[in-house]
C-alpha positions in Angstrom: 16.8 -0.2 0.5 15.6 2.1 3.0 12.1 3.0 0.7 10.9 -0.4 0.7 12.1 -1.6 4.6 9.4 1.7 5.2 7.1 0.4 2.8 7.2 3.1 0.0 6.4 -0.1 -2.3 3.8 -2.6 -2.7 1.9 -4.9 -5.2 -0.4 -4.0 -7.7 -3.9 -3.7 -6.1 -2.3 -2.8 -2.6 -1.1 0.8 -3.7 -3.0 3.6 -5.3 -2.2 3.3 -8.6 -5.2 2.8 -11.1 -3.9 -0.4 -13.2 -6.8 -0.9 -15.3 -6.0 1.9 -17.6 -3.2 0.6 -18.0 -4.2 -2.7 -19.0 -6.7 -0.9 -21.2 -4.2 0.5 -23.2 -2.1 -2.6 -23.5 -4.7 -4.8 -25.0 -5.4 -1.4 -27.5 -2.0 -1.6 -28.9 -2.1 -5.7 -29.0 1.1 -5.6 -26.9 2.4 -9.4 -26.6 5.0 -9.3 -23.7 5.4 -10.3 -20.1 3.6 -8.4 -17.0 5.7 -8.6 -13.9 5.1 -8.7 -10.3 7.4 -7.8 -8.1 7.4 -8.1 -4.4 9.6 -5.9 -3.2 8.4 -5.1 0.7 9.9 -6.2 3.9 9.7 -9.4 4.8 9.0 -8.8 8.4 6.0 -6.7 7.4 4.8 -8.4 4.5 5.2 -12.0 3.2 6.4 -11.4 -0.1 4.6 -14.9 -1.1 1.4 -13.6 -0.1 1.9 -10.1 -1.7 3.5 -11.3 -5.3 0.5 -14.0 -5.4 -1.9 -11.1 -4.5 -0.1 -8.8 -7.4 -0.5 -11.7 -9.6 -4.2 -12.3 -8.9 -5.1 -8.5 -9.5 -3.4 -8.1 -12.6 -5.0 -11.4 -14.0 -8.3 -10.6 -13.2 -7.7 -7.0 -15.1 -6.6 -8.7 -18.0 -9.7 -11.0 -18.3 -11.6 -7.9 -18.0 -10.1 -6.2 -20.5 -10.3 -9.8 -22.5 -6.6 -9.7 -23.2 -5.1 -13.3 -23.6 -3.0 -14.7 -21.0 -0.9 -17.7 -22.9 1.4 -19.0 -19.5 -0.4 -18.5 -16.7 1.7 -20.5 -14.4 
């Protein structure tokens, strides 16, 4: 609990982890399962709202790039 109230977490495309390998390798091996975003900062700090939907957006725009297919995009 203590790690994310100091923020050792964030979203994709906040942190410093290169995702687009990744996602690379994902539409390589055809995988057909669900990405998830997880928010897990603290609220006082950083609306988890704004973060997952920033998480979400960053990932999506990945996998257009990497012309994988998103099939519920809701």
């Amino acid at each position: 609990r203590q790690a994310f109230l100091d923020g050792a977490f964030t979203v994709p495309g906040d942190g410093c982890i290169d995702f687009e390998p990744i996602i690379f390798s994902l539409k390589e091996i055809n995988y057909n399962g669900w990405i998830v975003v997880e928010a897990e900062q603290d609220p006082a700090k950083a609306n988890p709202l704004i973060y997952a939907k920033k998480g979400y957006k960053y990932l999506k725009d990945l996998l257009i790039k990497s012309g994988v297919e998103i099939i519920n995009d809701k």
